[in-house]
Backbone atoms as SQL, in Angstrom:
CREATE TABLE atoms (id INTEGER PRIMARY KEY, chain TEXT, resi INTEGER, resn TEXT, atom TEXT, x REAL, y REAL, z REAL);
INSERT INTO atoms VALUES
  (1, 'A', 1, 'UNK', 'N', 1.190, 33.504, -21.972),
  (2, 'A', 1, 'UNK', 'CA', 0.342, 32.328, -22.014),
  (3, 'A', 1, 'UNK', 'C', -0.407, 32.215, -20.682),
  (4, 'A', 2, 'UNK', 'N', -1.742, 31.818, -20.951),
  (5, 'A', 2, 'UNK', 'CA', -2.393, 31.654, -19.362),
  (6, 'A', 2, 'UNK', 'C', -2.269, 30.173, -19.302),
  (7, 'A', 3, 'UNK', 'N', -2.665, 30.136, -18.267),
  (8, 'A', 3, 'UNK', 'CA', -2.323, 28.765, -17.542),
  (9, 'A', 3, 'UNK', 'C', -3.467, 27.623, -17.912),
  (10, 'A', 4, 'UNK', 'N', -4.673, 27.471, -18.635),
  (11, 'A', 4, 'UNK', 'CA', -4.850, 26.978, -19.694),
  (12, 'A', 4, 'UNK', 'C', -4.456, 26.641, -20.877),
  (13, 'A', 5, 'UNK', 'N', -4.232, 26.853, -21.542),
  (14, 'A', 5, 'UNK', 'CA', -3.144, 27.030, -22.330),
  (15, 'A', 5, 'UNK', 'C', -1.679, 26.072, -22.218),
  (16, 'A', 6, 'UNK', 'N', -1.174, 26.343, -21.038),
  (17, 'A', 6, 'UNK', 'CA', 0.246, 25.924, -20.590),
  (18, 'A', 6, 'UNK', 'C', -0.108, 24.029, -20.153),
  (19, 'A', 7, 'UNK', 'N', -1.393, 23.790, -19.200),
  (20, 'A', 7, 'UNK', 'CA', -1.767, 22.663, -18.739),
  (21, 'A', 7, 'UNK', 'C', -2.898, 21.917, -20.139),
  (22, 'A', 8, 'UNK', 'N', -3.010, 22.740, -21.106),
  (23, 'A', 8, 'UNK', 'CA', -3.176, 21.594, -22.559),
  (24, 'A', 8, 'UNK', 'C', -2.172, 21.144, -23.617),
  (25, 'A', 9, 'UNK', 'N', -1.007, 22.472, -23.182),
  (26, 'A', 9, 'UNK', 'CA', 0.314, 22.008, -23.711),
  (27, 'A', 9, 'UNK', 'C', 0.608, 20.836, -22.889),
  (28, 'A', 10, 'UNK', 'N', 0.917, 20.844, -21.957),
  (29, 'A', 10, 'UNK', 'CA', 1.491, 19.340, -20.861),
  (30, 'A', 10, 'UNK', 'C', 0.728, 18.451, -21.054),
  (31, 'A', 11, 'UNK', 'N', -0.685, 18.052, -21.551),
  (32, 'A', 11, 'UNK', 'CA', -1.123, 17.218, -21.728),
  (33, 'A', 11, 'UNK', 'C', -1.241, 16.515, -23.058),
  (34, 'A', 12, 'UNK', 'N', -0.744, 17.069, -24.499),
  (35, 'A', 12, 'UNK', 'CA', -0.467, 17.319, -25.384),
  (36, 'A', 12, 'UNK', 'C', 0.526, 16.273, -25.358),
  (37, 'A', 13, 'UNK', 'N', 1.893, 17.020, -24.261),
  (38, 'A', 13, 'UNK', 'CA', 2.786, 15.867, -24.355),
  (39, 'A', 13, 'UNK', 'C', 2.637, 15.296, -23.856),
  (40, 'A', 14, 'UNK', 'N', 1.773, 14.476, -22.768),
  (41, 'A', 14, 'UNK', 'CA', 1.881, 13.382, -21.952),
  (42, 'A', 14, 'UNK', 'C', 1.032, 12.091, -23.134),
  (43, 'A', 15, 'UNK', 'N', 0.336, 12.899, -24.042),
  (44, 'A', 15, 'UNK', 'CA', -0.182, 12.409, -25.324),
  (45, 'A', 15, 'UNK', 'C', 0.685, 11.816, -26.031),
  (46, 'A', 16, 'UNK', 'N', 1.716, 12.232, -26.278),
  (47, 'A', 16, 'UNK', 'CA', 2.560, 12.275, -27.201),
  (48, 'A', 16, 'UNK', 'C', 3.727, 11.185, -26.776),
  (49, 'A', 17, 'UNK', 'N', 4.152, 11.208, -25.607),
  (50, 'A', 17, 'UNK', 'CA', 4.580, 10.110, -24.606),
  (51, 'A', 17, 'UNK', 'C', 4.108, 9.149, -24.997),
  (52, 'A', 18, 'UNK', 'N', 2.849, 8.825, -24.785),
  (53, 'A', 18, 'UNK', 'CA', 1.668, 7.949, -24.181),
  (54, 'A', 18, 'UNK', 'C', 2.128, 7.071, -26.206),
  (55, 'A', 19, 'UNK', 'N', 1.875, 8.088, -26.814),
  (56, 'A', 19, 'UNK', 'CA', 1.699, 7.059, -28.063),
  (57, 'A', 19, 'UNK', 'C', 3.486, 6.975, -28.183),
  (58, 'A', 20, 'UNK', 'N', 4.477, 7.068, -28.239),
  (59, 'A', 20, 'UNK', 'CA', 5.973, 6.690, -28.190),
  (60, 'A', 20, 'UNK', 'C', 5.753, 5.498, -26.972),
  (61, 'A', 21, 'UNK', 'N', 5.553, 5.456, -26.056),
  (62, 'A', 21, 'UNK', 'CA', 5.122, 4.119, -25.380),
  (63, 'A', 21, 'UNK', 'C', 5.032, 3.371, -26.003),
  (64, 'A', 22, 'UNK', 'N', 3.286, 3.440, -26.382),
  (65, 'A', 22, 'UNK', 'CA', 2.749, 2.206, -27.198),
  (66, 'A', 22, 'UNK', 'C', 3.428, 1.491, -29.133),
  (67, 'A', 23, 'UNK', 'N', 3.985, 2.377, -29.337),
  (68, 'A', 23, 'UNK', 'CA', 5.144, 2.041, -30.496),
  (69, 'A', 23, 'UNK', 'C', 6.188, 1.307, -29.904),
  (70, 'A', 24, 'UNK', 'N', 6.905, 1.605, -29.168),
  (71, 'A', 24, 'UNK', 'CA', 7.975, 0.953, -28.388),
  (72, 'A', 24, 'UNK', 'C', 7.533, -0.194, -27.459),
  (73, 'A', 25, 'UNK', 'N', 5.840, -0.465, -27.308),
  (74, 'A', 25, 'UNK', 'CA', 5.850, -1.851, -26.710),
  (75, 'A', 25, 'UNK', 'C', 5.326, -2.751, -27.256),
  (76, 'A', 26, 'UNK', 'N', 5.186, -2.626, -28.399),
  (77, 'A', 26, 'UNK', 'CA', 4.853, -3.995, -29.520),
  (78, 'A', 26, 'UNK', 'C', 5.295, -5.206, -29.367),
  (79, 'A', 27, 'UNK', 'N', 4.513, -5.869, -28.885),
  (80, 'A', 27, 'UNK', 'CA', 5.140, -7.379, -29.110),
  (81, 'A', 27, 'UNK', 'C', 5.053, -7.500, -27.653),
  (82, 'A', 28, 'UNK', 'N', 4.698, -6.604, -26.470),
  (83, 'A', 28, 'UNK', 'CA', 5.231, -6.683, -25.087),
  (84, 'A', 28, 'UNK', 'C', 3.578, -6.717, -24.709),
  (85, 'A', 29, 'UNK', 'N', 2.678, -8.059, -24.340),
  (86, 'A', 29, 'UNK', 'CA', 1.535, -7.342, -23.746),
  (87, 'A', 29, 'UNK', 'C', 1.164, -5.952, -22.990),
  (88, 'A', 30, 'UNK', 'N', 1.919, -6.901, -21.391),
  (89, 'A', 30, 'UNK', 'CA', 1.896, -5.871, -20.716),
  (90, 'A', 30, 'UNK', 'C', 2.057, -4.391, -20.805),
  (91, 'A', 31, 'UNK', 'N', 3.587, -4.377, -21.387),
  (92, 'A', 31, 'UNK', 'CA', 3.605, -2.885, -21.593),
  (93, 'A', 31, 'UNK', 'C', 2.590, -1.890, -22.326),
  (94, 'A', 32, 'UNK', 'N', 1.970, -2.939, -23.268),
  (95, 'A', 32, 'UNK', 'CA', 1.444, -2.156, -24.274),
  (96, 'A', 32, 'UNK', 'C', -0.388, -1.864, -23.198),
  (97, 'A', 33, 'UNK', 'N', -0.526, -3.025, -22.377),
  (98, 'A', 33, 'UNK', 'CA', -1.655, -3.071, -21.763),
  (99, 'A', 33, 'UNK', 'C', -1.374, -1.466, -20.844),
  (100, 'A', 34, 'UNK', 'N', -0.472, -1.521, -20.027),
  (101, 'A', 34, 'UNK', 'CA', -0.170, -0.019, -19.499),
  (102, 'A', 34, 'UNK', 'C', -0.253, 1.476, -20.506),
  (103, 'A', 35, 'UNK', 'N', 0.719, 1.211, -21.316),
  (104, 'A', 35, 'UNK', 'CA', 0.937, 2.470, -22.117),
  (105, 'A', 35, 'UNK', 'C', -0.311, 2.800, -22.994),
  (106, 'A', 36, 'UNK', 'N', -1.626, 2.084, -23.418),
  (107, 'A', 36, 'UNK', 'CA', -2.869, 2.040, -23.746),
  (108, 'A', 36, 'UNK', 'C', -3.655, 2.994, -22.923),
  (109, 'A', 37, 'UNK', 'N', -3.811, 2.438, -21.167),
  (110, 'A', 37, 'UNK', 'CA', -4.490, 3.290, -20.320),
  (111, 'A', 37, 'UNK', 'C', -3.620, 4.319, -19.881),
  (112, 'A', 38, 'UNK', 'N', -2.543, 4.570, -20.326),
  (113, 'A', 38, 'UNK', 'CA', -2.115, 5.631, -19.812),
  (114, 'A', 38, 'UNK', 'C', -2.419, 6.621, -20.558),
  (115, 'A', 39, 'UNK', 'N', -2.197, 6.307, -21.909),
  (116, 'A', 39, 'UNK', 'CA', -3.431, 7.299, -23.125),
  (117, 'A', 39, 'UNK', 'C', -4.947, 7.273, -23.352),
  (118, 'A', 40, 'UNK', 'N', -5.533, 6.428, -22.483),
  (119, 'A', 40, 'UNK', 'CA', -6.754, 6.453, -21.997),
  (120, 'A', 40, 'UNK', 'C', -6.688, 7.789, -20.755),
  (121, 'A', 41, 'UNK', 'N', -6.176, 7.434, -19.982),
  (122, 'A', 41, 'UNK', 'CA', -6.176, 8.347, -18.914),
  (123, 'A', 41, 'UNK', 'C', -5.909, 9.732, -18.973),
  (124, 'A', 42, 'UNK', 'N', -4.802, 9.987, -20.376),
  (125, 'A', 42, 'UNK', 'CA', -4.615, 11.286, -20.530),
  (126, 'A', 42, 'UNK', 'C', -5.479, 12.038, -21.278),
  (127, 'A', 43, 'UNK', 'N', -6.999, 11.271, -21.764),
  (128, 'A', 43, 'UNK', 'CA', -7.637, 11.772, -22.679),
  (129, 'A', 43, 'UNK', 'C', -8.984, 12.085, -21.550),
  (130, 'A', 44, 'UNK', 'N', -9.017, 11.126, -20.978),
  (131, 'A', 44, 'UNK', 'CA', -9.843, 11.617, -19.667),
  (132, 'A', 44, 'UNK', 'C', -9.615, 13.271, -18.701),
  (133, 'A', 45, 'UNK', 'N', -8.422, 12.897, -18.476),
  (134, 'A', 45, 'UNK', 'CA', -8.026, 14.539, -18.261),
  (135, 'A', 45, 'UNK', 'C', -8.295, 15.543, -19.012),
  (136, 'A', 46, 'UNK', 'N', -8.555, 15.048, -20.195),
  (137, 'A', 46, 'UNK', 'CA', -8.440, 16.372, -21.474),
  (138, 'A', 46, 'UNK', 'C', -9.757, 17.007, -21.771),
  (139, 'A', 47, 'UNK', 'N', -10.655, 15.865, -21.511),
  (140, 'A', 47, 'UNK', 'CA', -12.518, 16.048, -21.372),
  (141, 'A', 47, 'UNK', 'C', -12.809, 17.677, -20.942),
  (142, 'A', 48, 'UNK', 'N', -12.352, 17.885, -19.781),
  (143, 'A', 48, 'UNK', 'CA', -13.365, 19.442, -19.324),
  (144, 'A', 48, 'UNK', 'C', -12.538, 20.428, -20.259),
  (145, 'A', 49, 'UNK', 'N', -11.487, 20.282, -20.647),
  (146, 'A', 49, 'UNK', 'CA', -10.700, 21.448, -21.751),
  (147, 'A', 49, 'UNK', 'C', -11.719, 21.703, -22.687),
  (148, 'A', 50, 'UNK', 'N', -11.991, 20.526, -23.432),
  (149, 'A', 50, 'UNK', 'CA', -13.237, 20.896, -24.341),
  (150, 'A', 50, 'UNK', 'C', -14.561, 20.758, -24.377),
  (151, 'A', 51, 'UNK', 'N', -14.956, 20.643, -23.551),
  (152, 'A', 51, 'UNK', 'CA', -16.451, 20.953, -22.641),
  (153, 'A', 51, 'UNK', 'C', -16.725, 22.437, -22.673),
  (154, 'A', 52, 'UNK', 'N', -18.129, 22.684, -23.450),
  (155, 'A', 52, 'UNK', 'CA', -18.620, 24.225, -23.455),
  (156, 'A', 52, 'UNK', 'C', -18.679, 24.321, -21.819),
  (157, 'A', 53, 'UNK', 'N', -18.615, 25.454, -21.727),
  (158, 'A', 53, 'UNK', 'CA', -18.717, 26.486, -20.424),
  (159, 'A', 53, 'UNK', 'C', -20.459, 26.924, -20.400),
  (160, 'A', 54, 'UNK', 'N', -21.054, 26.460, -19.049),
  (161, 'A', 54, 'UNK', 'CA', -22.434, 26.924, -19.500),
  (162, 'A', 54, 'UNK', 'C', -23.022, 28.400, -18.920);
């Protein structure tokens, strides 16, 4: 595996985290206000993965 590959797997799960968060903070503003941008944030990271190469 190259190391592309390996750092869209890890982000995959920080995805995957991110929504087990937001299931588990229902009913909790806050938490859910955090665990929201934290799957905001991990999708931001994910942007240049699928961005053509020019």
């Amino acid at each position: 595996m190259n190391t592309k590959v390996i750092n869209i797997i890890g982000w995959v799960l920080f995805l995957i985290s991110s929504i087990g968060f937001i299931m588990s903070s229902f009913g909790n503003f806050w938490a859910m206000f955090g665990s929201i941008f934290f799957l905001f944030g991990c999708l931001v990271f994910l942007i240049p993965y699928f961005k053509k190469k020019d």
